[in-house]
C-alpha positions as CSV (number, residue, x, y, z in Angstrom):
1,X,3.9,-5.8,6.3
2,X,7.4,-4.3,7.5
3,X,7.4,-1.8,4.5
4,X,4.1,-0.4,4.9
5,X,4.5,0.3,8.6
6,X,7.9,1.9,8.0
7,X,6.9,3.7,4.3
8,X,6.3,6.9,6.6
9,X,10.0,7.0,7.7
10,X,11.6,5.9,4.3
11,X,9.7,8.9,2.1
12,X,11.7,12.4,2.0
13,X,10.5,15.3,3.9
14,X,10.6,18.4,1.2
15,X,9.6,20.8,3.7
16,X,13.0,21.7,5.3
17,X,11.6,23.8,8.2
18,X,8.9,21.0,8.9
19,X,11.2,18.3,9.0
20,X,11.7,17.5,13.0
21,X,8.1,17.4,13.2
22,X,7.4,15.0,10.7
23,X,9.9,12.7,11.4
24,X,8.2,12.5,14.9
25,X,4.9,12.5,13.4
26,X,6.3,9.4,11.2
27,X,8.0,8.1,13.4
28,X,5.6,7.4,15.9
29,X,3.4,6.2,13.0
30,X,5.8,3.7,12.3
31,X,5.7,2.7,16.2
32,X,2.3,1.9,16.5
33,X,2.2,0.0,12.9
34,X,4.9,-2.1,13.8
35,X,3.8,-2.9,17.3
36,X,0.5,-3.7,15.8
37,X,2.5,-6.7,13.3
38,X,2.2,-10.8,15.0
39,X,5.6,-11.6,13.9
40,X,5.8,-16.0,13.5
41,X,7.3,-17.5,16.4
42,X,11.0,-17.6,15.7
43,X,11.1,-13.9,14.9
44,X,9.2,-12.8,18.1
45,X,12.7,-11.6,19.7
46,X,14.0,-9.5,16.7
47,X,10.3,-8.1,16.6
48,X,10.7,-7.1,20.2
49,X,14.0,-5.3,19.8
50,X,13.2,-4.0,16.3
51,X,9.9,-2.4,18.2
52,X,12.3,-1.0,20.8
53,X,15.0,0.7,19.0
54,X,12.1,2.2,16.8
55,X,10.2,3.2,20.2
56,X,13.8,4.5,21.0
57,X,14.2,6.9,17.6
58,X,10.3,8.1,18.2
59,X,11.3,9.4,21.5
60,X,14.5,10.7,19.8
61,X,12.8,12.8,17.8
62,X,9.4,13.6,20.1
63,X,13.3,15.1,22.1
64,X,14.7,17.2,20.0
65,X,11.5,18.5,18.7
66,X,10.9,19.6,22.4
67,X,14.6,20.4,22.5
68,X,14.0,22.4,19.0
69,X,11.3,24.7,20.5
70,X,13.2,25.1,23.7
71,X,15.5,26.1,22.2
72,X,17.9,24.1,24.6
73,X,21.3,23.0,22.7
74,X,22.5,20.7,25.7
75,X,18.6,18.5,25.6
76,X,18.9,19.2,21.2
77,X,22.4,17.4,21.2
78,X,21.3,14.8,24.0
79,X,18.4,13.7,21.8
80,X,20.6,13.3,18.5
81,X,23.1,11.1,20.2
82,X,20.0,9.0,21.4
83,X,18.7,9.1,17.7
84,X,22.2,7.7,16.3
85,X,22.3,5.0,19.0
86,X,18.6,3.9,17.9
87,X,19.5,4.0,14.3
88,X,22.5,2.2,15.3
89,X,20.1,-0.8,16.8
90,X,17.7,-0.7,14.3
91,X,20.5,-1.9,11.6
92,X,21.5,-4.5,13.8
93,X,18.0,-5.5,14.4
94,X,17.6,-5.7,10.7
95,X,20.6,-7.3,9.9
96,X,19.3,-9.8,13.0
97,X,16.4,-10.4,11.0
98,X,17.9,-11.1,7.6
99,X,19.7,-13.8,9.3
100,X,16.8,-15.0,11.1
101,X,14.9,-15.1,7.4
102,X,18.0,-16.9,5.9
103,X,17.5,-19.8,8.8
104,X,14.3,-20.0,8.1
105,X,14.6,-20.3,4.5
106,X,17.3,-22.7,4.6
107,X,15.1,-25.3,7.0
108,X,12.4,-25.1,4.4
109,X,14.3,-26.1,1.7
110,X,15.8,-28.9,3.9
111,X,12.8,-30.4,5.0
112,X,11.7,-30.0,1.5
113,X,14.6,-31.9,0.1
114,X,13.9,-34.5,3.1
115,X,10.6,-35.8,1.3
């Protein structure tokens, strides 16, 4: 299911010095679960851009991890803009999907109210 591939990235990190690691560790996690979900047919596009913008914040943070150790403010900021815009898609994805969901539900109770 959606939740458990993305249970990784909705947990709090307590460890404040451990945190850019773990939300690339978690966020890559979150990657791979959700590119391994078969979405049904109708959803197969929002899958595909929900898997992107998450592939998009995974590299974010992979970034300003790099960026972190580096010690390189220019590639640190760089990466956090790209993290915001991925953020940014993954709420649209979502909201995408809800609508998506709410299509589907209303066709099933049409075609149920048709017999």
């Amino acid at each position: 299911s959606i939740l458990g591939a993305t249970k990784s990235v909705t947990t709090p990190t307590t460890e404040p010095f451990a945190v850019i690691d773990a939300q690339q560790t978690n966020w890559v996690a979150a990657r791979d679960a959700v590119k391994k979900l078969t979405p049904p047919t109708e959803w197969q596009s929002q899958h595909k851009e929900l898997l992107q913008w998450i592939s998009k914040v995974a590299d974010g943070w992979t970034a300003l991890n790099a960026a972190s150790g580096a010690q390189d403010k220019a590639k640190f900021e760089s990466a956090e803009k790209d993290l915001n815009t991925g953020y940014e898609g993954i709420r649209n994805t979502v909201d995408d999907l809800d609508a998506a969901l709410h299509t589907t539900q209303n066709a099933i109770i049409t075609t149920r109210k048709a017999f």
